[in-house]
Each structure stands twice: as structure tokens, then as C-alpha cells.
Backbone as JSON Lines, residues from 0, in Angstrom:
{"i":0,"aa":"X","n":[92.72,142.27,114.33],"ca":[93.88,141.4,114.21],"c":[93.51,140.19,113.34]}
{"i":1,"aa":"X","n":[94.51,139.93,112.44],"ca":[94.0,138.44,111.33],"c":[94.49,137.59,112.27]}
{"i":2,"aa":"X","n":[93.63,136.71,112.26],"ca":[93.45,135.0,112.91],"c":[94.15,134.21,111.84]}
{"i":3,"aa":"X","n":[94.76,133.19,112.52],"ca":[95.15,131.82,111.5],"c":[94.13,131.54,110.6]}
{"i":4,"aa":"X","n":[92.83,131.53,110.73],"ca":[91.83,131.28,109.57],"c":[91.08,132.49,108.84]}
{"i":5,"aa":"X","n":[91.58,133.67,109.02],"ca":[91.49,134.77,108.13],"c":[92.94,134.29,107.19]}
{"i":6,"aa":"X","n":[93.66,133.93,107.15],"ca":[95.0,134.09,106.74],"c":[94.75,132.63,105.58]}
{"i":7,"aa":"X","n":[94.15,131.7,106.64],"ca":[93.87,130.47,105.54],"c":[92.63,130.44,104.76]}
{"i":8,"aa":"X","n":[91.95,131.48,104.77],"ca":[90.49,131.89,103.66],"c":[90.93,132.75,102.76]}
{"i":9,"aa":"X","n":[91.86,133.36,102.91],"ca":[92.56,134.34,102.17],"c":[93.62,133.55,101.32]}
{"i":10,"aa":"X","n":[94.42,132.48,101.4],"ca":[95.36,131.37,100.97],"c":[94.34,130.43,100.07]}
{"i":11,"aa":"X","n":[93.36,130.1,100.83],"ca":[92.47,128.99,99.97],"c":[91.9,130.29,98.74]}
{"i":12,"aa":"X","n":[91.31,131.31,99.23],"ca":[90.57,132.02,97.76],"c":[91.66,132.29,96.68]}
{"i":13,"aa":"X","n":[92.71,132.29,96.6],"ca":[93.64,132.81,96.03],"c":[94.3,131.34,95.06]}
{"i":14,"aa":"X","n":[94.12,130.48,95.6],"ca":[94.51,129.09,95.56],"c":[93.21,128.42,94.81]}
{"i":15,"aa":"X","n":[92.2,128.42,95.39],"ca":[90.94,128.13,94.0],"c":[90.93,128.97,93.03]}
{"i":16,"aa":"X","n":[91.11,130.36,92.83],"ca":[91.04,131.06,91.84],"c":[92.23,130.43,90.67]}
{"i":17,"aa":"X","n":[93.52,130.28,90.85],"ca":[94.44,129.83,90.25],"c":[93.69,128.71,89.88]}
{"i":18,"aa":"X","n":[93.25,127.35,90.29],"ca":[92.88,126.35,89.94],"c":[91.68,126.09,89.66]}
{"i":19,"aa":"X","n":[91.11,127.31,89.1],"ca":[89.53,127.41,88.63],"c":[89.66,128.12,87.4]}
{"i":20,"aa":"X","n":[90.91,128.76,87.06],"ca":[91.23,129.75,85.64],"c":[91.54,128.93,84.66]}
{"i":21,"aa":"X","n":[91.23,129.38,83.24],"ca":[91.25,128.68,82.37],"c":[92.54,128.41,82.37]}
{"i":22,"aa":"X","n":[93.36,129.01,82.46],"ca":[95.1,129.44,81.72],"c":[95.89,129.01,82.95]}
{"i":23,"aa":"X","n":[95.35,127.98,83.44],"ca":[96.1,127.19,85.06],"c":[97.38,126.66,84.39]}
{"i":24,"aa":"X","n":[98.64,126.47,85.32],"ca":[99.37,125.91,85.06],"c":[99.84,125.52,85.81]}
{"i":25,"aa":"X","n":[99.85,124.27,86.08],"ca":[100.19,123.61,87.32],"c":[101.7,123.3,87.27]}
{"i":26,"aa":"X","n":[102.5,122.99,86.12],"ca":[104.21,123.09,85.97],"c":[104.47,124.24,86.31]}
{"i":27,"aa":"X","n":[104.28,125.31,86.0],"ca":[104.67,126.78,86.76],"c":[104.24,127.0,88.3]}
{"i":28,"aa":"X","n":[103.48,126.28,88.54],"ca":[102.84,126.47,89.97],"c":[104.03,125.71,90.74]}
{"i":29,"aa":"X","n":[104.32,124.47,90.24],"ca":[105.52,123.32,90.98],"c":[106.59,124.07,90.78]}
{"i":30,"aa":"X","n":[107.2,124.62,89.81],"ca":[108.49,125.05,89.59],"c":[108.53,126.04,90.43]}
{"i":31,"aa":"X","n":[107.83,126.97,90.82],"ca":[107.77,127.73,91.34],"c":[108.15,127.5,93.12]}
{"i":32,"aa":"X","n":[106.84,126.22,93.68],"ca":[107.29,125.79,94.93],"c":[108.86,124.94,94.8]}
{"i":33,"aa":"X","n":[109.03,124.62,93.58],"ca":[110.72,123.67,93.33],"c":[111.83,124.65,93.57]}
{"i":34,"aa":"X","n":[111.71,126.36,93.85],"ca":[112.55,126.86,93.78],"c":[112.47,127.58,95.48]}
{"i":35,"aa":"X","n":[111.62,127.45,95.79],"ca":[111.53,128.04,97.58],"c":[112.18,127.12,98.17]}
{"i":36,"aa":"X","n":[112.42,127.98,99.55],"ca":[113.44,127.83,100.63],"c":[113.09,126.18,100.77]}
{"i":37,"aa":"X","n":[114.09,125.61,101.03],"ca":[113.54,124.11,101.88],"c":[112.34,123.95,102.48]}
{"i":38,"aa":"X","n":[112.57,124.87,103.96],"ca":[111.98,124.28,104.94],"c":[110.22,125.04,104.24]}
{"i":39,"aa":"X","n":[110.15,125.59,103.52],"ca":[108.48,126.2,103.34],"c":[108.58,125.02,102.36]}
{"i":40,"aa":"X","n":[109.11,124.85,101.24],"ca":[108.44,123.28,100.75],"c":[108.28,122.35,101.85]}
{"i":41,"aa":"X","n":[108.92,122.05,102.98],"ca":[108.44,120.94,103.58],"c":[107.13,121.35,104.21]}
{"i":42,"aa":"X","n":[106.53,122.67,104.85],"ca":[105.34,123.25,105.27],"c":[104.69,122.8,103.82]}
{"i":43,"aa":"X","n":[104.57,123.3,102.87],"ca":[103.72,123.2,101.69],"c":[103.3,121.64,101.33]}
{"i":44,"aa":"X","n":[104.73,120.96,101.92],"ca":[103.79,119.58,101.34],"c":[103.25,118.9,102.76]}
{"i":45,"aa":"X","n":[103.45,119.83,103.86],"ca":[102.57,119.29,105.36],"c":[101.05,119.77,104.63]}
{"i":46,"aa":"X","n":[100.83,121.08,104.31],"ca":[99.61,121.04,104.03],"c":[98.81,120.41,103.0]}
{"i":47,"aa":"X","n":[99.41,119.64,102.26],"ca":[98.76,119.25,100.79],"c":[98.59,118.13,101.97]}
{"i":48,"aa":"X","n":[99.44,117.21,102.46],"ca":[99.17,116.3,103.01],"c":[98.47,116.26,103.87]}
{"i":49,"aa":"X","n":[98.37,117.03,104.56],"ca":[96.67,117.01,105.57],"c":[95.41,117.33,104.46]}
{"i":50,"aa":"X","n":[95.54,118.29,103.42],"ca":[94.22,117.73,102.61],"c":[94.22,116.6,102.15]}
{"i":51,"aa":"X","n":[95.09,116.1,101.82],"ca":[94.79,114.49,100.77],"c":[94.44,113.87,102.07]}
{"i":52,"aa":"X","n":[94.68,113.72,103.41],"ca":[94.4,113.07,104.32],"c":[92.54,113.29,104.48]}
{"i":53,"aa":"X","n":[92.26,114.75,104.29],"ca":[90.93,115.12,104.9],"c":[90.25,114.46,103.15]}
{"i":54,"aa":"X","n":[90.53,114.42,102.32],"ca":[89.85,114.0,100.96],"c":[89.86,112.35,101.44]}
{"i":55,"aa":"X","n":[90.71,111.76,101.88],"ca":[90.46,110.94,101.83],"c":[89.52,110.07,102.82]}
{"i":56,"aa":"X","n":[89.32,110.91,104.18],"ca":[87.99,110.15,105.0],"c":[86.49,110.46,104.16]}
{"i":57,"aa":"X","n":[86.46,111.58,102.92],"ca":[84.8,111.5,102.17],"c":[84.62,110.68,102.21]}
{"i":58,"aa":"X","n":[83.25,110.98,102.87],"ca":[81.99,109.61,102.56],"c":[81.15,110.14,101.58]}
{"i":59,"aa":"X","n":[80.68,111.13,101.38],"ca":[79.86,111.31,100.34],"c":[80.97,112.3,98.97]}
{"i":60,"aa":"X","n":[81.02,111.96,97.8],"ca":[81.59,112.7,96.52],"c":[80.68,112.14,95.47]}
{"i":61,"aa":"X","n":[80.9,112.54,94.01],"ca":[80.47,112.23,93.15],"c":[81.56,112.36,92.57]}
{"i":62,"aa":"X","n":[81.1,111.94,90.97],"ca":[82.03,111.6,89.86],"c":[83.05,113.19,89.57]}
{"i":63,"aa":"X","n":[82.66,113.89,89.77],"ca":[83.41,115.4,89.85],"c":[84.51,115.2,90.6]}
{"i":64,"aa":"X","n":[84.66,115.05,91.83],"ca":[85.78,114.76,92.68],"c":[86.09,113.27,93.2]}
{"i":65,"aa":"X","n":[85.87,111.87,92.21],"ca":[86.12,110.82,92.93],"c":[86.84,110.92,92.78]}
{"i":66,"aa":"X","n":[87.9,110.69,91.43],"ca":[89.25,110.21,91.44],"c":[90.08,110.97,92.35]}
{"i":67,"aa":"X","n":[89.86,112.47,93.01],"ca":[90.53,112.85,94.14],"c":[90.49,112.05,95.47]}
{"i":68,"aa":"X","n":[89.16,111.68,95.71],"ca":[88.69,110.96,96.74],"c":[89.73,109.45,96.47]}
{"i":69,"aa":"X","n":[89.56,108.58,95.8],"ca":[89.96,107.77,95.39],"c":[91.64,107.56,95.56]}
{"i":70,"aa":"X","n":[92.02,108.28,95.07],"ca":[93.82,108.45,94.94],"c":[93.96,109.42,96.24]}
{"i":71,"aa":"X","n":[93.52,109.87,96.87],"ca":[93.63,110.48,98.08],"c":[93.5,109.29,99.31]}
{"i":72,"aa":"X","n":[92.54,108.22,99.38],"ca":[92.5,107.25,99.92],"c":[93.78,106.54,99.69]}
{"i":73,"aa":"X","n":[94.45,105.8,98.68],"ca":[95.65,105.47,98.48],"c":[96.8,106.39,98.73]}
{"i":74,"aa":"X","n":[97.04,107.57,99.12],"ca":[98.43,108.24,99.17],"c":[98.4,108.26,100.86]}
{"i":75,"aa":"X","n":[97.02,108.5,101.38],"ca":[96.46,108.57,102.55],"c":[97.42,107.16,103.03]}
{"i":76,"aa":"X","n":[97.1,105.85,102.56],"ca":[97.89,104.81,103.08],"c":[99.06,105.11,102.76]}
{"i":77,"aa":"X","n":[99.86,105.36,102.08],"ca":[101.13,105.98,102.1],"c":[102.09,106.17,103.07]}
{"i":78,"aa":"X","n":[100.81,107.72,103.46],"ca":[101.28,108.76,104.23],"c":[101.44,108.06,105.91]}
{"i":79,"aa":"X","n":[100.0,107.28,105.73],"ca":[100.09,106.64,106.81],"c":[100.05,107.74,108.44]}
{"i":80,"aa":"X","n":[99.53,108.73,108.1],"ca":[99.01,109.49,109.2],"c":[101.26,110.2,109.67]}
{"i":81,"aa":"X","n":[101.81,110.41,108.75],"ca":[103.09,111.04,109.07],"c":[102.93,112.38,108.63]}
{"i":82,"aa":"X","n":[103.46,112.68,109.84],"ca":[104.25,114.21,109.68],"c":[104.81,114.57,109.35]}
{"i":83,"aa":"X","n":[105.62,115.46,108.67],"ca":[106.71,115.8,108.19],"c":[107.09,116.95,108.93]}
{"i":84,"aa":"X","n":[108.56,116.49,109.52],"ca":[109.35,117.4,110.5],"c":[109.19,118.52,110.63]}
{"i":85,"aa":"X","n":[109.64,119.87,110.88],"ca":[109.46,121.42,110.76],"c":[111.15,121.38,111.39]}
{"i":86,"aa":"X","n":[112.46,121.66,110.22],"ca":[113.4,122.02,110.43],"c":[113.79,122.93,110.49]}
């Protein structure tokens, strides 16, 4: 039986591969979530927002991933530890 984290190792490999290919396109990637149902964009941006939340407690990065670290710390205050509903 797949587990919630067979399902999210399988989501993340599929998801670095896209954003590790030369020929990435991140406007087709948005347009794409710009055209799904409501309520899975609001899931999609619960999960971006718990990573920018988890990027933003790094204590250790380097110059490769600061400015994630960095601007993840600022959206992090933003977000301010909110949820976004499940309608």
C-alpha cells in the first residue's frame, strides 16, 4: 500500500527533475497551476508555503541556496505561520 510519503517522494522526484532540466519553464508550470480547480491551487500554495516556511528556519546554506533562504525568511514573516483554509 503507498503511504503519504511514498506519494510525496514520488511528487518531489518529479518536481526536481522539472526544475533541474535545462528547458524549465516556470510560466508554463504557473499557467498551468492558473488553470486548476480552485480548491487544489489553494492545496498547492499550502504546500509551497510550508516549504518557504521550512527554508526559512536554515541555519546552515551557502551562496547556492541563500537568496532562497533569505526571501523565504521574509515571506515566512508574511505568512506569519497562516494556513490557508481547505474549502
Amino acid at each position: 500500500m503507498e503511504t503519504s510519503k511514498d506519494r510525496a517522494d514520488k511528487a518531489y522526484e518529479v518536481l526536481a527533475q522539472f526544475a533541474n532540466g535545462m528547458n524549465r519553464d516556470g510560466a508554463q508550470f504557473a499557467d498551468r497551476v492558473m488553470r486548476e480547480h480552485r480548491t487544489i491551487q489553494q492545496s498547492i500554495f499550502q504546500l509551497f508555503a510550508v516549504v518557504i516556511e521550512e527554508w526559512a528556519k536554515q541555519e546552515h546554506f551557502d551562496q547556492r541556496n541563500a537568496y532562497t533562504i533569505e526571501k523565504s525568511r521574509e515571506i515566512s514573516k508574511v505568512l506569519d505561520g497562516i494556513s490557508a483554509p481547505f474549502i
